[in-house]
C-alpha positions as CSV (number, residue, x, y, z in Angstrom):
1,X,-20.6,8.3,-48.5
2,X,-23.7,6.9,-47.3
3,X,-25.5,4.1,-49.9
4,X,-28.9,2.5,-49.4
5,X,-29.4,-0.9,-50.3
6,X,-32.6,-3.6,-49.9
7,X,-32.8,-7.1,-50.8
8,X,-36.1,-8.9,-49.7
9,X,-34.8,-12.6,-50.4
10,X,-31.6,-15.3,-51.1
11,X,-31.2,-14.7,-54.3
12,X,-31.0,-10.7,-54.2
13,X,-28.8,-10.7,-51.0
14,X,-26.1,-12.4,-53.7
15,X,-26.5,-9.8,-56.2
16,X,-26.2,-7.6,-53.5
17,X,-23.0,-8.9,-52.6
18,X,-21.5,-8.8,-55.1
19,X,-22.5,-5.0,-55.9
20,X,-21.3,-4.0,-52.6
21,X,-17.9,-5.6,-53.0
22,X,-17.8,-3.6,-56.4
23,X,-18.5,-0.7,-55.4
24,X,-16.6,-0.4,-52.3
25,X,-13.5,-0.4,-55.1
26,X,-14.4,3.0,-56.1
27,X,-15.2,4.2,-52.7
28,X,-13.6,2.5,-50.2
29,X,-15.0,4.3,-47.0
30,X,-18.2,3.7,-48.5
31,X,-21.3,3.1,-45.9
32,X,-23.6,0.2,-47.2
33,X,-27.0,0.0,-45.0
34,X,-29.9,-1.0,-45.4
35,X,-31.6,-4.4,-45.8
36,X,-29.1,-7.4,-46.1
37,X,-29.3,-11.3,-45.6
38,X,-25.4,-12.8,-44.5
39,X,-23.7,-12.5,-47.4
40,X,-24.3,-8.9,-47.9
41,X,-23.7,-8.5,-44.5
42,X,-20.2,-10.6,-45.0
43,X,-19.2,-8.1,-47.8
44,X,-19.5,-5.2,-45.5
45,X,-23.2,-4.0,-45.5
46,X,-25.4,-3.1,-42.2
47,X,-28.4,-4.2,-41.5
48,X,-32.1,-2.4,-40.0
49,X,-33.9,-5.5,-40.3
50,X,-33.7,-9.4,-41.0
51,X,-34.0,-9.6,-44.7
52,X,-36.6,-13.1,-44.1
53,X,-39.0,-10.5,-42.6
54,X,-39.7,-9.1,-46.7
55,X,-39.1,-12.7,-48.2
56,X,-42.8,-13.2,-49.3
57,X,-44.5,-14.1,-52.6
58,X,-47.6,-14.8,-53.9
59,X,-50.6,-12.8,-54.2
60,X,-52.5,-14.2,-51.3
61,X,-49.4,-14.8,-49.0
62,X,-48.7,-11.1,-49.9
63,X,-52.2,-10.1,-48.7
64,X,-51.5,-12.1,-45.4
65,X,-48.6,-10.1,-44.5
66,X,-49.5,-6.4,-45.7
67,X,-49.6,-5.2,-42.8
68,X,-46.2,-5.7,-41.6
69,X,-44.7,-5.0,-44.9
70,X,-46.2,-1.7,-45.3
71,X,-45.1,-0.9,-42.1
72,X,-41.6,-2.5,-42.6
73,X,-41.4,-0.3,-45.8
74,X,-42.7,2.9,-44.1
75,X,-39.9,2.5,-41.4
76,X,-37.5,2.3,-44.2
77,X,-38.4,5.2,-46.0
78,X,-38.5,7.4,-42.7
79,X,-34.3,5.9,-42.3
80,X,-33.7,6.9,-45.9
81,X,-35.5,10.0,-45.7
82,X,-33.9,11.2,-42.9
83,X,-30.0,9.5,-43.3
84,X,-30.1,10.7,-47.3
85,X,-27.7,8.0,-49.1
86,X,-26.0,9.3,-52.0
87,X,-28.1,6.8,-54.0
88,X,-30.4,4.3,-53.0
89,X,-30.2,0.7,-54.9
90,X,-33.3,-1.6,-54.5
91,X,-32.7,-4.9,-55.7
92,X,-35.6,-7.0,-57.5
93,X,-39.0,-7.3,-55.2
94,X,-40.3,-4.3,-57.6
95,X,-43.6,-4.2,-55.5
96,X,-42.0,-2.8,-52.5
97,X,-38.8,-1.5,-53.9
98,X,-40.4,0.5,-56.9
99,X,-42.3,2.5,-54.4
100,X,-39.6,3.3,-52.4
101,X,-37.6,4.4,-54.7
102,X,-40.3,6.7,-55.8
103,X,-40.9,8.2,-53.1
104,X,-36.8,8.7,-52.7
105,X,-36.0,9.8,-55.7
106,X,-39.1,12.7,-55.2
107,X,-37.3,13.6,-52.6
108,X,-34.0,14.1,-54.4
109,X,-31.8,11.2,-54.1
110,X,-30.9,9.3,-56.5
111,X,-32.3,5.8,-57.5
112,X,-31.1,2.4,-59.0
113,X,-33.4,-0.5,-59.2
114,X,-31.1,-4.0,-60.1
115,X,-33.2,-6.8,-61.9
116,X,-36.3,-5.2,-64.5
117,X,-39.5,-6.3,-63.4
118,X,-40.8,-9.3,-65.8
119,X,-43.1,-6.1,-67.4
120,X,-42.0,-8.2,-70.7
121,X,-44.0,-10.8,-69.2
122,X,-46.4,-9.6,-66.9
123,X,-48.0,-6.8,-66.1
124,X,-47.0,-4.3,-68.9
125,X,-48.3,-1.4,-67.0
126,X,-46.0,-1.2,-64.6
127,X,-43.1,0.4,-67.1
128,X,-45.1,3.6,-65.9
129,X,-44.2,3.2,-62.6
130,X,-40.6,2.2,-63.4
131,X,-40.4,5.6,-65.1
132,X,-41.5,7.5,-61.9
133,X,-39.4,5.4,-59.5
134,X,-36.1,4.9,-61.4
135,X,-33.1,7.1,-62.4
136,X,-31.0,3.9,-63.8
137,X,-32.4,0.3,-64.2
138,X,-30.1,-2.5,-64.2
139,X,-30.7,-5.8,-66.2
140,X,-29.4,-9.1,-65.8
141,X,-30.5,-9.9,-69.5
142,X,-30.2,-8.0,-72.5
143,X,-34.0,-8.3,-73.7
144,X,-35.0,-6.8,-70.6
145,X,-32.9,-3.7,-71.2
146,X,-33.9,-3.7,-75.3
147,X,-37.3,-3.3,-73.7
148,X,-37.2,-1.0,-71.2
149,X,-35.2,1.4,-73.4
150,X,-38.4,1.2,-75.9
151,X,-40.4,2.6,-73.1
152,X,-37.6,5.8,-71.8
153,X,-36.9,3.7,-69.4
154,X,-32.8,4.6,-68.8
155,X,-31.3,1.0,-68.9
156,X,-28.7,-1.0,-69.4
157,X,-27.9,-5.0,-69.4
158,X,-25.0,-5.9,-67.1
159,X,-25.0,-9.4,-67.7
160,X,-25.9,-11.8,-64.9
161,X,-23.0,-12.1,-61.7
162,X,-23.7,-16.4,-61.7
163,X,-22.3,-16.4,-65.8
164,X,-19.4,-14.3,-64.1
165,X,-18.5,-16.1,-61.1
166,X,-19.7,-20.1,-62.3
167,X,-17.1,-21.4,-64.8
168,X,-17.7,-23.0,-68.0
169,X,-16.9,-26.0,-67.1
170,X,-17.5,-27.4,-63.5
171,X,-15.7,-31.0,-61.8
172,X,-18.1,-33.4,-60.6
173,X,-16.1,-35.7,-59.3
174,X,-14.4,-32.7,-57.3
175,X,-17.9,-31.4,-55.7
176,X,-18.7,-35.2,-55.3
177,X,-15.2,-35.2,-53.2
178,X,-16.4,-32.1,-51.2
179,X,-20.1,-33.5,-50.4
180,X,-18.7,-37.0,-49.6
181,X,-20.4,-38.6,-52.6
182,X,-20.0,-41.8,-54.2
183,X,-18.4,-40.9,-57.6
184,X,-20.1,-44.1,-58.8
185,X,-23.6,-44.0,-58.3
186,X,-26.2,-41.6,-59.4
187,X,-27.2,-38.7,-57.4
188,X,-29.9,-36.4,-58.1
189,X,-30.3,-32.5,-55.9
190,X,-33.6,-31.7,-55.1
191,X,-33.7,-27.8,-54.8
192,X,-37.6,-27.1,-52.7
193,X,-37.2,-23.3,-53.0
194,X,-35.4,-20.5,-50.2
195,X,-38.5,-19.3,-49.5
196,X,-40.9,-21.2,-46.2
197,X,-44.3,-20.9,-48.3
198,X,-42.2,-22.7,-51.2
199,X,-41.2,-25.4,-49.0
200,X,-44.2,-25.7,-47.7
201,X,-45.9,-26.5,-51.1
202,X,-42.8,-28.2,-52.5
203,X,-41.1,-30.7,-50.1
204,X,-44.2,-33.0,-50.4
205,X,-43.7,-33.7,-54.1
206,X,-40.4,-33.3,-53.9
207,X,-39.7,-35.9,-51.5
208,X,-42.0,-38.6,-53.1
209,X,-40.9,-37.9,-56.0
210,X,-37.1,-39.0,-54.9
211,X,-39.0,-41.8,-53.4
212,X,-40.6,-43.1,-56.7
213,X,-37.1,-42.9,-57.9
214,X,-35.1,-44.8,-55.1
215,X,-37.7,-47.2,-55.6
216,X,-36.8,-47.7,-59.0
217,X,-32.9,-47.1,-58.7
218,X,-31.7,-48.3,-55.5
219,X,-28.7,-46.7,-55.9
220,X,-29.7,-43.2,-56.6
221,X,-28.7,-41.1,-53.8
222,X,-30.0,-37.2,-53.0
223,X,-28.7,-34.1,-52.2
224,X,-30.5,-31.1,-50.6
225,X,-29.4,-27.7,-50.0
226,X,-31.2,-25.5,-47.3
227,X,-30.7,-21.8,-46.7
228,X,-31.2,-21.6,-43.7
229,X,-32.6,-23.4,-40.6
230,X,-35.9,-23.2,-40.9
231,X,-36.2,-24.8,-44.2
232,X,-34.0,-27.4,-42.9
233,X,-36.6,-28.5,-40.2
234,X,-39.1,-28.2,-42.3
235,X,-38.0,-30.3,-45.2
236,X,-36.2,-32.7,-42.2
237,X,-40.3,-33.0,-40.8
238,X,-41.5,-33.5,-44.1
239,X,-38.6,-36.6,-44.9
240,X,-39.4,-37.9,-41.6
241,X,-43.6,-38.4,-42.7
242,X,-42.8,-39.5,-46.6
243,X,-39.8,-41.3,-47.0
244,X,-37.2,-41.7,-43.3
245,X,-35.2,-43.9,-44.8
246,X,-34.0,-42.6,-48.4
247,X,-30.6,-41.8,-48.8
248,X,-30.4,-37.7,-48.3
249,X,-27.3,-35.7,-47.8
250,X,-28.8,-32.6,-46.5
251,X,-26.5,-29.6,-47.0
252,X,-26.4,-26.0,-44.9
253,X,-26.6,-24.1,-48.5
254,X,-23.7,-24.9,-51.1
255,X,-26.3,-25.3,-53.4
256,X,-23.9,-24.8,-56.4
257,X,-21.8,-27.7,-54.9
258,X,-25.5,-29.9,-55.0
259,X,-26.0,-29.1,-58.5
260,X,-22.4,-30.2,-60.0
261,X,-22.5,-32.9,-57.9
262,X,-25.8,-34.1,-59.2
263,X,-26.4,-36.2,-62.7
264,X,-30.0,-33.8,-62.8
265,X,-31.4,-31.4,-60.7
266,X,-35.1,-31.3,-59.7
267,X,-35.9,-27.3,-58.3
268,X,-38.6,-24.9,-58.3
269,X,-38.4,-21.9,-60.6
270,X,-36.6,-19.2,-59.7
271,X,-32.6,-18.4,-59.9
272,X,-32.3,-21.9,-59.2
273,X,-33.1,-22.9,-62.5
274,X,-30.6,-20.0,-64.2
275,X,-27.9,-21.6,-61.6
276,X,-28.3,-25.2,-63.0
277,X,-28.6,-23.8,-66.5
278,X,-24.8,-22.1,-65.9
279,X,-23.5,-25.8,-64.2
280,X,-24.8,-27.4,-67.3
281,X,-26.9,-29.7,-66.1
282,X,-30.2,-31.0,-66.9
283,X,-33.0,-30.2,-64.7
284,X,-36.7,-30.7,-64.1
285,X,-38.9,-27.5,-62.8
286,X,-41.6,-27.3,-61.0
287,X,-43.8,-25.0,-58.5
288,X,-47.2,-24.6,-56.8
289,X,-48.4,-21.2,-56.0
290,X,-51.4,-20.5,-53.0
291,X,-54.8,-22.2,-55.6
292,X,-55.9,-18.7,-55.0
293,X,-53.2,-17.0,-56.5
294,X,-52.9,-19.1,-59.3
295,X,-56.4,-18.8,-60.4
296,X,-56.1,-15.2,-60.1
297,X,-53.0,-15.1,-62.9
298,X,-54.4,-17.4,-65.1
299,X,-58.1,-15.6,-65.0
300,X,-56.5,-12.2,-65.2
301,X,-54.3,-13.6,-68.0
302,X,-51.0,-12.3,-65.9
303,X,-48.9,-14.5,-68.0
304,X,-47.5,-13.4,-71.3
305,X,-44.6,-16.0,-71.7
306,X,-44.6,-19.5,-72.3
307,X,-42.8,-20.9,-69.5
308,X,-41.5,-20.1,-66.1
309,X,-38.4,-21.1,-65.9
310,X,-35.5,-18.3,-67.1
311,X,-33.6,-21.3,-68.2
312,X,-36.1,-22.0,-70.8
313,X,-37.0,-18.2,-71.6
314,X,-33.6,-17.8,-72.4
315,X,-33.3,-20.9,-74.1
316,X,-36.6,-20.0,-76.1
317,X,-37.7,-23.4,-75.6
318,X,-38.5,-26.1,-73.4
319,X,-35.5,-27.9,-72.9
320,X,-36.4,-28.4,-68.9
321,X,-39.4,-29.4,-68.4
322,X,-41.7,-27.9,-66.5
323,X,-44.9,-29.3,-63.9
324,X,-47.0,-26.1,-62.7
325,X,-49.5,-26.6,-59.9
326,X,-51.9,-29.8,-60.2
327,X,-49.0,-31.3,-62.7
328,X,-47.0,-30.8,-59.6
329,X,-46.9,-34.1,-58.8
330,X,-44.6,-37.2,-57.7
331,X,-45.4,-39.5,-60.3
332,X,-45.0,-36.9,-63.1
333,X,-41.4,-35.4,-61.6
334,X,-40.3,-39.1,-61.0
335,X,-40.7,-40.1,-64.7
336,X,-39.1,-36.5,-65.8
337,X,-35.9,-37.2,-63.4
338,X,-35.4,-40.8,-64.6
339,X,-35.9,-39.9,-68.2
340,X,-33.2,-37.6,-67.9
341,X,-30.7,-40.4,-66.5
342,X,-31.7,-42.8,-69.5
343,X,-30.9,-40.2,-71.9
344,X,-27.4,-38.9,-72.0
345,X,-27.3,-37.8,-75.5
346,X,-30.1,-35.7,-74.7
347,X,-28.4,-34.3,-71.7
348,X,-25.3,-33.3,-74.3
349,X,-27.4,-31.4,-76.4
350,X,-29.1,-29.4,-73.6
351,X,-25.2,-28.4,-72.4
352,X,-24.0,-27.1,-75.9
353,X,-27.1,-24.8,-75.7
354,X,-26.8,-24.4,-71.9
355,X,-22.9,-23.2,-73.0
356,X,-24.1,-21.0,-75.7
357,X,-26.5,-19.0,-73.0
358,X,-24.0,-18.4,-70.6
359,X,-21.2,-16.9,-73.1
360,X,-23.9,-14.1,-73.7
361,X,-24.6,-13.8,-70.1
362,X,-20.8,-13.0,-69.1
363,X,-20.4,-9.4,-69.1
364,X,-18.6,-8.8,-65.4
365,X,-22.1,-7.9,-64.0
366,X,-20.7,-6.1,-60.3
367,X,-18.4,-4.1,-62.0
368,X,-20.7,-3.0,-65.0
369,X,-23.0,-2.4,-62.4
370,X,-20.9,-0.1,-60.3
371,X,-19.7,1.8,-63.2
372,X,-23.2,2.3,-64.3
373,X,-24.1,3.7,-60.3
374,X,-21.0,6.0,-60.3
375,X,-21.6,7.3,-63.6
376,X,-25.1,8.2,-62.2
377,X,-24.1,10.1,-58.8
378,X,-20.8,12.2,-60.9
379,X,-18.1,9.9,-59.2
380,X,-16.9,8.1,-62.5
């Protein structure tokens, strides 16, 4: 059996992963191809293309790769089209999954789309297309699939794979062990994104930032996680300008190793933040966008929650805090990190809440998942 799968970034090649190891339960001889980064690949899935070539957000950095994409997609649907999976399972990046899928499932073959769009967010509209492109949606959170269902949108919550895989209690001393950490002294994980553009705008701020605080705390010492090797010589260039001599332990990924390691955790928004929120540890968030692009959302008024960071969505509140665009800024992220190391009994309180939101989010996601997809193709 023949089953189509795209990621576009990090973060969906591990929910991929972890689908594909699922599924390949039910059907052992199973085929898995399409678009994976290593550790789909490591679980058994082919690959047409290098999954960094559709890792691109923003509305302007979009625009400035169009081209390719839409020819990257058309190639794909031509493979699909032709080489018809039994189902075809997009995961997240809805602007170029969601078509594809549509175009698929017009064609016949069955479609699952993993991770809902933010349409509770942003961009209401698109629950139209959704309805077009999708045969099953998967959620990671149950509001997501409370919604969707409101709109005959077939969907179901799965729970999120990190809540299932992270336990509820992590050792710090252990990672600390691992990463060849003083157990003593301080250590904070600076997190710059998995994405180039979000280095690009991140490592600056970042990096000063750790500065402000070394200055401060001589012995704080960092940790950095890099996906791959590109981020790594960027961010290394970017240390070697701002700040050669601070103490950095830069790590090829392991990023859930940086986080318990760390006493706080300063990342940009994305599943970074979701990650921390599951280690129980207190975090500050922050993230600069192309000036374009973020005058476009807030003119357009994209934005219908209060803050961008999942961990404080599905905290309902603010409990990291969060520096978008011009607050973006070394000075600002300095006094958030430190504030955070002053204040343990506030760093207590976040983790009985942080604890609360990951019971709800255990559900055995993969397998949920997978049970969901064979329901959908007749193979339950």
């Amino acid at each position: 059996m023949l089953i189509g799968i795209i990621a576009n970034e990090t973060s969906g090649d591990l929910l991929g992963a972890a689908l594909v190891r699922a599924l390949r339960e039910h059907i052992p001889d199973a085929r898995f191809i399409g678009v994976a980064g290593t550790q789909m690949q490591a679980a058994g899935c082919e690959t047409l293309l290098p999954l960094e070539r559709l890792s691109v957000m923003g509305l302007t950095e979009v625009l400035a790769h169009l081209p390719e994409l839409l020819k990257l997609r058309g190639t794909l649907k031509r493979y699909f089209l032709a080489n018809r999976p039994a189902v075809f399972i997009g995961i997240d990046a809805p602007d170029f999954n969601l078509y594809l899928e549509q175009k698929l499932r017009e064609a016949g073959i069955k479609t699952v789309h993993v991770v809902s769009p933010t349409v509770w967010a942003w961009r209401a509209g698109r629950v139209k297309t959704i309805r077009r492109a999708v045969d099953l949606m998967l959620c990671l959170f149950p509001f997501e699939a409370a919604f969707l269902t409101r709109h005959h949108i077939p969907a179901i919550a799965i729970g999120h794979p990190l809540a299932d895989q992270i336990p509820f209690i992590v050792d710090r001393d252990a990672a600390r062990g691992a990463l060849n950490l003083s157990l003593a002294d301080p250590v904070i994980a600076l997190l710059p994104g998995s994405r180039i553009s979000e280095m690009r705008r991140l490592a600056a701020p970042f990096i000063d930032a750790a500065h402000r605080c070394y200055l401060m705390r001589p012995n704080l010492h960092f940790v950095v996680p890099l996906v791959n090797n590109t981020l790594r010589e960027l961010f290394i260039k970017e240390l070697a300008q701002r700040a050669p001599h601070l103490p950095v332990t830069l790590l090829d990924g392991r990023s859930r190793e940086a986080i318990t390691a760390a006493d706080c955790v300063l990342t940009a928004s994305g599943t970074a933040t979701l990650e921390t929120l599951l280690l129980k540890r207190p975090m500050v968030v922050a993230y600069r966008v192309h000036p374009l692009t973020y005058q476009l959302i807030k003119r357009l008024g994209l934005i219908k929650v209060p803050f961008i960071a999942m961990a404080n969505l599905l905290a309902g509140r603010a409990l990291a805090p969060e520096f978008i665009q011009a607050q973006c800024r070394a000075e600002v992220l300095a006094a958030a990190l430190l504030d955070w190391l002053d204040h343990p009994e506030r760093v207590a309180a976040i983790q009985a809440d942080y604890g609360r939101i990951h019971s709800e989010l255990r559900r055995d996601a993969a397998q949920t998942a997978a049970s969901a997809i064979m329901k959908l193709i007749g193979k339950e």
